[in-house]
C-alpha positions in Angstrom: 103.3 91.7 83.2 106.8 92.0 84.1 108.7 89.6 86.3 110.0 90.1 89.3 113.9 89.1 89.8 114.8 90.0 92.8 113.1 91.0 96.3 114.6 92.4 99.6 112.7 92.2 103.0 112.5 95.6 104.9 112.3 95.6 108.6 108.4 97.4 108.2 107.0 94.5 106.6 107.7 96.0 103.1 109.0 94.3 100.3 111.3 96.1 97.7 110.7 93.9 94.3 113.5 94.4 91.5 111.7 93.7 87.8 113.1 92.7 84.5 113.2 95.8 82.6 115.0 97.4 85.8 111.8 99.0 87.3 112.1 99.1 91.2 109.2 99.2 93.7 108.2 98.9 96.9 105.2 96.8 98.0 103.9 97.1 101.8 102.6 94.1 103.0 100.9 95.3 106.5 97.2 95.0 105.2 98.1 91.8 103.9 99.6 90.3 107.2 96.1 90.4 108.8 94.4 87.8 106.0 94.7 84.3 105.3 97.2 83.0 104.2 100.0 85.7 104.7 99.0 85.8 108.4 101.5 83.1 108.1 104.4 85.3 107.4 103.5 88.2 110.1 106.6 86.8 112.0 109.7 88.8 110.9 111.7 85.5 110.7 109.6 84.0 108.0 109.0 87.4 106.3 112.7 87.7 105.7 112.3 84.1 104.0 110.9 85.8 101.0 111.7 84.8 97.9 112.2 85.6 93.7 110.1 82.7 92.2 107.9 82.5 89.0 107.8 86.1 88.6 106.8 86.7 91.4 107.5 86.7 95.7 106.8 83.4 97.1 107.3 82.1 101.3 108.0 78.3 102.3 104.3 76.7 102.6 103.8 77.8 98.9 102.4 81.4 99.9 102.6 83.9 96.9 101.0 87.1 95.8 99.5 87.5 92.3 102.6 89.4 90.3 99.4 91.8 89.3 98.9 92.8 92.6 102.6 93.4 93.8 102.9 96.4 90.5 99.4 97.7 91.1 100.0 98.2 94.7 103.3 99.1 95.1 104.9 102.3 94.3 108.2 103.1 92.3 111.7 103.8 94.6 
């Protein structure tokens, strides 16, 4: 799996993830929002705290998704 290296916050609750061999995606998190534990980041304040960690997007109160996940579901920009 290739990392992630960079993420940016959309306004819609979407995330567009930069990877290391220059791949860019774009992940909507919606369905997510309405599950434990990323219920926690439905608040566009803490969204926007997203982060490039481990491969991966991780929020303050160690919330992640599986780096699986974000290229499986998200689509190429």
């Amino acid at each position: 799996m290739v990392d992630v290296v960079k993420v940016i916050p959309q306004a819609d609750f979407r995330l567009d993830l930069f990877y290391a061999n220059g791949e860019q995606r774009r992940f909507d998190m919606r369905p997510l929002l309405k599950m434990k534990p990323w219920n926690r980041v439905a608040a566009p304040e803490v969204f926007n705290m997203v982060r490039a960690e481990y491969g991966t997007v991780v929020w303050p109160g160690e919330i992640d998704i599986a780096p699986e996940t974000l290229y499986d579901d998200s689509v190429p920009i």
